[in-house]
C-alpha positions as CSV (number, residue, x, y, z in Angstrom):
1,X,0.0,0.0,0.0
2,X,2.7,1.9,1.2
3,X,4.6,1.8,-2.6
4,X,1.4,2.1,-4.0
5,X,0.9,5.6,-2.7
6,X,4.8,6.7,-3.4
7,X,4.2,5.6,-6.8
8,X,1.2,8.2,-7.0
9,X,3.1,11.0,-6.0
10,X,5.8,10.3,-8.1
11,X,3.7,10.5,-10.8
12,X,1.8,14.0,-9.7
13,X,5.1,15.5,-9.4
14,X,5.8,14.2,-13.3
15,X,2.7,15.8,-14.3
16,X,3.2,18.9,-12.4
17,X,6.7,19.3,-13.7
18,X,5.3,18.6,-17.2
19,X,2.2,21.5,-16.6
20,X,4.0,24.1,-14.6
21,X,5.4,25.6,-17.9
22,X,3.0,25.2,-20.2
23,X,0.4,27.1,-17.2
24,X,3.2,29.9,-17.0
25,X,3.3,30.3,-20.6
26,X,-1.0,30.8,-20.2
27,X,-0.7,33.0,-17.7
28,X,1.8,35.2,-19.9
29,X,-0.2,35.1,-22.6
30,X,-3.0,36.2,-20.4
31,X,-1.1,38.9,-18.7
32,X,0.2,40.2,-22.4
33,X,-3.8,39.7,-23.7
34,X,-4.5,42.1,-20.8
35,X,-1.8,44.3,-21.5
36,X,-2.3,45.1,-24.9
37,X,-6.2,45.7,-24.6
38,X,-5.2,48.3,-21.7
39,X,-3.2,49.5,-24.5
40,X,-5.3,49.6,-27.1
41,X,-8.3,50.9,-24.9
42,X,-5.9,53.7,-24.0
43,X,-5.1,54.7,-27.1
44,X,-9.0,54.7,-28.3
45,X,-9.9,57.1,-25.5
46,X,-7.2,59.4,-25.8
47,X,-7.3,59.2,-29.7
48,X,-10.9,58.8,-30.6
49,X,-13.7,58.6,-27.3
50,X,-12.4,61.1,-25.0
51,X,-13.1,63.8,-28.0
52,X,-17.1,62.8,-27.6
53,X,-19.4,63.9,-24.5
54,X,-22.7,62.1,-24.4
55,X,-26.3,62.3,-22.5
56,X,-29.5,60.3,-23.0
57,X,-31.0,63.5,-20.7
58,X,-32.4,65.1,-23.8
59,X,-35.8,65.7,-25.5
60,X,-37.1,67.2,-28.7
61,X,-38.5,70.8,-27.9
62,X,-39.3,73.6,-30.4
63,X,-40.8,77.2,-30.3
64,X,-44.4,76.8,-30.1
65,X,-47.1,79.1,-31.1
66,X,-49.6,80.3,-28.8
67,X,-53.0,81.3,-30.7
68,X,-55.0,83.9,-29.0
69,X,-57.6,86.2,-31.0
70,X,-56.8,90.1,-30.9
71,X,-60.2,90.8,-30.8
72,X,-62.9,89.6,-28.5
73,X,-66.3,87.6,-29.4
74,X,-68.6,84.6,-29.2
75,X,-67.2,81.8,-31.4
76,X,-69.1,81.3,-34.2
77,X,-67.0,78.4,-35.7
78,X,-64.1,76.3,-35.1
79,X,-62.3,74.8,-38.0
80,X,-59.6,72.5,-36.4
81,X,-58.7,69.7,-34.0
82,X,-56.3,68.6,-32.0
83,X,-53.4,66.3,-34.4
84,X,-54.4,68.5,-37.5
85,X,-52.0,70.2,-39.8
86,X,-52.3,73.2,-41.0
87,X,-50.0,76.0,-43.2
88,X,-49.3,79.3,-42.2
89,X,-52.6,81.8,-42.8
90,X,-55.4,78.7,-41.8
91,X,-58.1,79.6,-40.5
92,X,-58.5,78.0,-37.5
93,X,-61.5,80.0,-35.2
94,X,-64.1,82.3,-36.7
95,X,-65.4,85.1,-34.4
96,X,-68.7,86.2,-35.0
97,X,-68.3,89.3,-37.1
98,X,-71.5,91.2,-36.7
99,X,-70.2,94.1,-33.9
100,X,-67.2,94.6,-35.9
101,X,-69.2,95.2,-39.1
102,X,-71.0,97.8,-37.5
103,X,-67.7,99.3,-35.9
104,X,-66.3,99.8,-39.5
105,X,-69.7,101.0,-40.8
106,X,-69.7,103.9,-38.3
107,X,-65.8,104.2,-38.8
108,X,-66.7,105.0,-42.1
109,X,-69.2,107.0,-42.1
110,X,-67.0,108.7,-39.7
111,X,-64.8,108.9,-42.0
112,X,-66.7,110.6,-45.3
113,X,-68.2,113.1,-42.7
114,X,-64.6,114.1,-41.7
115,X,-63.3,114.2,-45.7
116,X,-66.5,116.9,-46.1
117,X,-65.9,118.3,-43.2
118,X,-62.3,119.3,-44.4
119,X,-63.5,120.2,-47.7
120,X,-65.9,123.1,-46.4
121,X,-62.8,124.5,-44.6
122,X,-61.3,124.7,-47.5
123,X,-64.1,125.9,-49.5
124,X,-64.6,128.4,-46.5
125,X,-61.0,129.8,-46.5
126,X,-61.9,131.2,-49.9
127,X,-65.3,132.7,-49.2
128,X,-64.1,134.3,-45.9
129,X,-61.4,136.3,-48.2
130,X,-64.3,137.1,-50.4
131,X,-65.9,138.4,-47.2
132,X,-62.9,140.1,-46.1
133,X,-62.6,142.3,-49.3
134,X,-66.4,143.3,-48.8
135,X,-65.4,144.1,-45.6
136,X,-63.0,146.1,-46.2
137,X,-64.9,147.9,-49.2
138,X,-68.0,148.7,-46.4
139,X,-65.2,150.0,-43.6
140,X,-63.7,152.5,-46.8
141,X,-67.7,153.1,-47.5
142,X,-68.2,153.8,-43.8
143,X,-65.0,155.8,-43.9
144,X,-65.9,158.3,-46.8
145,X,-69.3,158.7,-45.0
146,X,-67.7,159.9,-42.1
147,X,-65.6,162.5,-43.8
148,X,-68.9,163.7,-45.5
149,X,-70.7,163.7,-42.2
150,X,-67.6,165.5,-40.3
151,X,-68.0,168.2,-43.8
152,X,-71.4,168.6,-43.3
153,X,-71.0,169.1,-39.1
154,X,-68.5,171.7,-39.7
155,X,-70.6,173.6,-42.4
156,X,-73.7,173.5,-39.7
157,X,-71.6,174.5,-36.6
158,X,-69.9,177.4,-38.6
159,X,-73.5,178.7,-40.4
160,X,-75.2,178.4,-36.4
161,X,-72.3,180.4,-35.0
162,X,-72.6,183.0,-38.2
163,X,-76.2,183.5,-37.1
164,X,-76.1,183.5,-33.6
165,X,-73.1,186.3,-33.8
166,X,-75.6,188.3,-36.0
167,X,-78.7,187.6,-34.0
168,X,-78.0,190.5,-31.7
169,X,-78.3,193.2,-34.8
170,X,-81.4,191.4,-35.6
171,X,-79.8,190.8,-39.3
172,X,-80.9,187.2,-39.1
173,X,-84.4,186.0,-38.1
174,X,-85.8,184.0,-35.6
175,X,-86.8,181.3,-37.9
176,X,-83.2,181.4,-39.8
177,X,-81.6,180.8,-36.5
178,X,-83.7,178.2,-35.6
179,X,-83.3,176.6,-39.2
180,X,-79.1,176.7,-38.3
181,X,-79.5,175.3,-34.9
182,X,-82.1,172.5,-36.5
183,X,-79.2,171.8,-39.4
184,X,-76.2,171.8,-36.6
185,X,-78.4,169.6,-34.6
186,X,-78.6,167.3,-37.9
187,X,-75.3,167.3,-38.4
188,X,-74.0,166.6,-35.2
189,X,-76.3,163.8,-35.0
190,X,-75.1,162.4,-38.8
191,X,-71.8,162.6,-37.8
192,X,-72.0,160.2,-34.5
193,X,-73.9,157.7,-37.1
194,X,-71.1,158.0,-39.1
195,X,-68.4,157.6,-36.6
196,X,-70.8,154.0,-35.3
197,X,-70.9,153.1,-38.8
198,X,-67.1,153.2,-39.4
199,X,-66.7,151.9,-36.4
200,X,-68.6,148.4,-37.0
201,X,-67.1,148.7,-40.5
202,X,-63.8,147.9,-38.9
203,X,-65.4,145.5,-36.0
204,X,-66.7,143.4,-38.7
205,X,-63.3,143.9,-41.3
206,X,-61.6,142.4,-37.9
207,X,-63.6,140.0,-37.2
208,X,-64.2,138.6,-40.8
209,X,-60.0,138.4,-41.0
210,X,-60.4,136.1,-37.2
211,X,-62.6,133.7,-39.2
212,X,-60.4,133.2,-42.0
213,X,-57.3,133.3,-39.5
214,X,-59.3,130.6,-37.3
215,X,-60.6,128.6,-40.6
216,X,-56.7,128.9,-41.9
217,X,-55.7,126.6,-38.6
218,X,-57.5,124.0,-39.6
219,X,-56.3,123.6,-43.2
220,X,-52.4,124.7,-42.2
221,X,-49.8,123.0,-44.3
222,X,-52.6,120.2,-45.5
223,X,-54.7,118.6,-48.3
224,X,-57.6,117.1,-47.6
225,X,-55.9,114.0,-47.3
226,X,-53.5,114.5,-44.6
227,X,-55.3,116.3,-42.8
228,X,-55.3,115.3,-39.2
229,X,-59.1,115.4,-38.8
230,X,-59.5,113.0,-41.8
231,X,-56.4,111.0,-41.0
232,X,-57.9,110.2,-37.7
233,X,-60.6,109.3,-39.0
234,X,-59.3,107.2,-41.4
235,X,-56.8,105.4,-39.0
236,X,-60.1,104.6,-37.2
237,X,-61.6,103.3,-40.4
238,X,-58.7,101.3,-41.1
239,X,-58.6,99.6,-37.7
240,X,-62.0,98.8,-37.9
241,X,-61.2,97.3,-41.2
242,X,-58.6,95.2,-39.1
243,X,-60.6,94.3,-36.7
244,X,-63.1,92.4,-39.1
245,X,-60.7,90.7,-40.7
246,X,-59.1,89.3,-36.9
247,X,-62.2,87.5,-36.6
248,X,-61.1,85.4,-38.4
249,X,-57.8,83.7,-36.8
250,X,-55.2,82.2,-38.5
251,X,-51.8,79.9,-37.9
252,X,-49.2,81.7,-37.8
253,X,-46.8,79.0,-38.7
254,X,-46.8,75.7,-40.0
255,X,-47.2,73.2,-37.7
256,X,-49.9,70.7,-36.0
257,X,-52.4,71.8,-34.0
258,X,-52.6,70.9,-30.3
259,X,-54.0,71.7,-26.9
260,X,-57.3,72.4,-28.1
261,X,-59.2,74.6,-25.6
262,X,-61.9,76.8,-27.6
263,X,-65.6,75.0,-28.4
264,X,-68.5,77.2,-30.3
265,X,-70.5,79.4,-28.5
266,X,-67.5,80.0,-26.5
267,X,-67.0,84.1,-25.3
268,X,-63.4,84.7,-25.6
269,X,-61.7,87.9,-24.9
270,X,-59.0,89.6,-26.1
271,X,-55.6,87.8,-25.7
272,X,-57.4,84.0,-24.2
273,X,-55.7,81.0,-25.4
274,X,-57.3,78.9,-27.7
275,X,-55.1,76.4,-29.3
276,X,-51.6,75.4,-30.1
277,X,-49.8,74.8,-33.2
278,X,-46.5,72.8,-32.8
279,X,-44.3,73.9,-35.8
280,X,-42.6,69.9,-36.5
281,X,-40.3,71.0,-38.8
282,X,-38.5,73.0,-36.5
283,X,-37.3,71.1,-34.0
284,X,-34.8,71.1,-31.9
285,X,-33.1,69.0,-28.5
286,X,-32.4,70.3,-25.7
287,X,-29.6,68.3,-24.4
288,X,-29.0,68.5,-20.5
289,X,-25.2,67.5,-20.1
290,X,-23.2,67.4,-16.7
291,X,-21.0,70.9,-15.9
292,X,-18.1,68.6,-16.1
293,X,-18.9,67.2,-19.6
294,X,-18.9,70.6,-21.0
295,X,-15.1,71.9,-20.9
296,X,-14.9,71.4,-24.4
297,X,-18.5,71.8,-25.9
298,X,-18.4,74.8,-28.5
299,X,-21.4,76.5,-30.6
300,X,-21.2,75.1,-34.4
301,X,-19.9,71.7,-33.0
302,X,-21.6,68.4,-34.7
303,X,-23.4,66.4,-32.9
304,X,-25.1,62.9,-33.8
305,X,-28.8,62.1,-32.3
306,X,-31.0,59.1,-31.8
307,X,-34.6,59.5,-31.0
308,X,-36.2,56.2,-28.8
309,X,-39.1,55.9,-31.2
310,X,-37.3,54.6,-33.6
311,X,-34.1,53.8,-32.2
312,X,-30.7,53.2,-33.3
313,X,-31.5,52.7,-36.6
314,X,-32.2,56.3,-36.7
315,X,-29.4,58.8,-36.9
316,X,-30.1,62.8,-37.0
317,X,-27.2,65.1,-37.8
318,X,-27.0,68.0,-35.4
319,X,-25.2,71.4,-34.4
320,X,-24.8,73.0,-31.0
321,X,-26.9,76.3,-31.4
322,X,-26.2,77.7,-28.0
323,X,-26.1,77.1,-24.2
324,X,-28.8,77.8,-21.7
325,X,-28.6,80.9,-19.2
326,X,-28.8,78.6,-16.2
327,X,-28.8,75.4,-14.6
328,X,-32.3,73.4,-14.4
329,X,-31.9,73.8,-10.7
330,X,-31.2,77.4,-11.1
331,X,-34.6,77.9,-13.1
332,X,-37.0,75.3,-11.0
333,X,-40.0,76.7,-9.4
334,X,-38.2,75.9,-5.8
335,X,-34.8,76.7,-6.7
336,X,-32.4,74.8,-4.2
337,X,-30.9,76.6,-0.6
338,X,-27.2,75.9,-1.2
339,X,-26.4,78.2,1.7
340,X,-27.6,75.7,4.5
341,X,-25.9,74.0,7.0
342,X,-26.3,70.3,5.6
343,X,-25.7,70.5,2.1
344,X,-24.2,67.8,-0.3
345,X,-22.7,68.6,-4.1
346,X,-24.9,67.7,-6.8
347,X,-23.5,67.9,-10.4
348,X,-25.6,69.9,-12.0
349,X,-27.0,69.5,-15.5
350,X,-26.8,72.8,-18.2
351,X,-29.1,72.6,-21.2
352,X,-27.9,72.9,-24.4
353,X,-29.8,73.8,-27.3
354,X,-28.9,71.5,-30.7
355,X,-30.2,72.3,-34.1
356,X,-31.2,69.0,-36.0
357,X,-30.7,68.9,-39.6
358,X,-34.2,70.0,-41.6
359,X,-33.5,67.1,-44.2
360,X,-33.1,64.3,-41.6
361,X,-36.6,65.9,-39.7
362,X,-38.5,65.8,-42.5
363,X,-37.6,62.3,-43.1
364,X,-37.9,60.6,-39.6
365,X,-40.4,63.6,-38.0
366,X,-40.5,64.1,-34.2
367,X,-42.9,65.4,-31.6
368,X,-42.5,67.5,-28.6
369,X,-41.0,65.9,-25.4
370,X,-39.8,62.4,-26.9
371,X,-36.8,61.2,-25.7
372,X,-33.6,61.1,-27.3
373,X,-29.9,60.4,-27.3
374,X,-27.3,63.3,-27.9
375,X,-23.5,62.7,-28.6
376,X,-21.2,65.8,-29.5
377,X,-17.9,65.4,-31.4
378,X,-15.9,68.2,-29.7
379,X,-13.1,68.0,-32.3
380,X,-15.7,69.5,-34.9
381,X,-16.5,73.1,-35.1
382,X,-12.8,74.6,-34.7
């Protein structure tokens, strides 16, 4: 038994001796295997990977349109629903029209009544220098009458003191003086008229040149046209005009139509939501990288996306358009209290806006809010 068991381990230590290089040269090859794919993984990252920052934190956003009417109304019709495209200058709402029809028929009339209006200024400014010149003929009338009437006073005064100097010799009569004193009497009397006379001759010569001079403000420097009366009046014309045609409300841009909030019948003022329409074909991701990803991120850098609805298979070609102003932290509706006593670093996350190719988005079209997959080649863009 005894020789039995040497001969045993004399043959495990011949195999051993046999194995022991043959598991070294494994273990070489191994340790060389290892090596080399250290190596080579080295090389990759500094040459090729490290020159790529990636996030799956990203989602398709764009600029929507919010449709609101400018004017307000009862909704007469509605011509759209939610998942319907439309082109820019749709009608989506109709407004019923029947206030604002009336508005522009007054703003009309308001405005014909102003254009005559103007025009009997105009025709006025003529007739008051017509009126002037008659006037001024009746004040040179009233003038020459007062020089005859002043003639005719002086004659009478000088005849009565004649007579009443010869009186005393009894030369002259009783009834010859009276006659003087009578024609003095006359005179005098003539000549006051006179003076009254030329004296409203100028009044009214005065106030007929006040009339044209206040008539002559109102046409200054203008036409009919641009006058400011009428052009009031027309401006109010023309944004009655406008308000007709906002009952009517139209997209804006291209896009689908979503969040659907107006019904018929509806009273909607001024500036109320009604609808959105999702322009599709300008999208864009919105990327939410780490701060410590982003040392070498540039604007105009290429970037390569994947959107999870259709998956790898899918590629969009992108550009960095721009970084956000903030953190998402910094912009939440309960930003966070660094400045307490227990507080633990958190990397934050910066949005950054990428521009996806038009060609590849009107191929493989995406929504708003789906999920996608943003890699950036920092070498690009330099």
């Amino acid at each position: 038994m005894s020789q039995i068991s040497s001969i045993e381990a004399s043959a495990v230590a011949a195999v051993e001796a046999q194995t022991s290089p043959h598991r070294r040269k494994l273990f070489l090859a191994l340790g060389a295997v290892v090596v080399a794919a250290g190596i080579g993984y080295g090389s990759y990252w500094s040459l090729y990977a490290s020159h790529f920052v990636s996030t799956d934190n990203a989602y398709a956003a764009v600029e929507i349109a919010q449709v609101t009417p400018s004017v307000g109304g009862t909704v007469r019709e509605v011509k759209v629903v939610d998942t319907q495209a439309v082109r820019k200058g749709d009608a989506l709402v109709v407004i019923d029209d029947t206030d604002a029809r009336l508005a522009l028929a007054q703003a009309e009339a308001g405005y014909a009544s102003a254009v005559r209006r103007v025009r009997g200024f105009h025709a006025n400014d003529e007739g008051l220098s017509a009126q002037i010149a008659s006037r001024e003929a009746d004040q040179g009338r009233a003038a020459a009458q007062l020089q005859a009437a002043e003639a005719d006073f002086e004659r009478a005064q000088i005849d009565l003191k004649r007579r009443e100097a010869l009186a005393g010799t009894g030369s002259v009569s009783g009834d010859e003086l009276t006659r003087a004193q009578n024609a003095f009497a006359t005179a005098k009397a003539n000549l006051e008229v006179a003076r009254a006379g030329s004296a409203q001759a100028r009044a009214n010569r005065a106030a007929a040149i006040g009339s044209r001079e206040a008539n002559a403000v109102l046409i200054d420097n203008s036409s009919t046209e641009n006058n400011p009366e009428v052009a009031l009046a027309r401006a109010r014309r023309d944004q009655a005009r406008v308000d007709l045609a906002r009952t009517v409300v139209r997209a804006p841009v291209d896009g689908v139509v979503a969040k659907r909030q107006v019904q018929v019948g509806q009273r909607v003022q001024a500036g109320a939501p009604l609808l959105t329409v999702v322009p599709v074909d300008r999208m864009h991701v919105d990327a939410n990288f780490k701060e410590v990803q982003l040392e070498n991120v540039r604007i105009g850098q290429k970037a390569e996306l994947h959107a999870d609805i259709y998956g790898d298979k899918v590629s969009y070609r992108g550009t960095v358009a721009g970084f956000s102003g903030g953190t998402g932290a910094a912009f939440s509706t309960i930003p966070a209290q660094n400045a307490t006593g227990n507080w633990i670093k958190v990397v934050q996350r910066l949005p950054v806006r990428i521009d996806i190719d038009p060609a590849d988005l009107k191929a493989h079209p995406l929504q708003v809010g789906l999920s996608m997959d943003a890699r950036i080649d920092t070498r690009s863009g330099k």
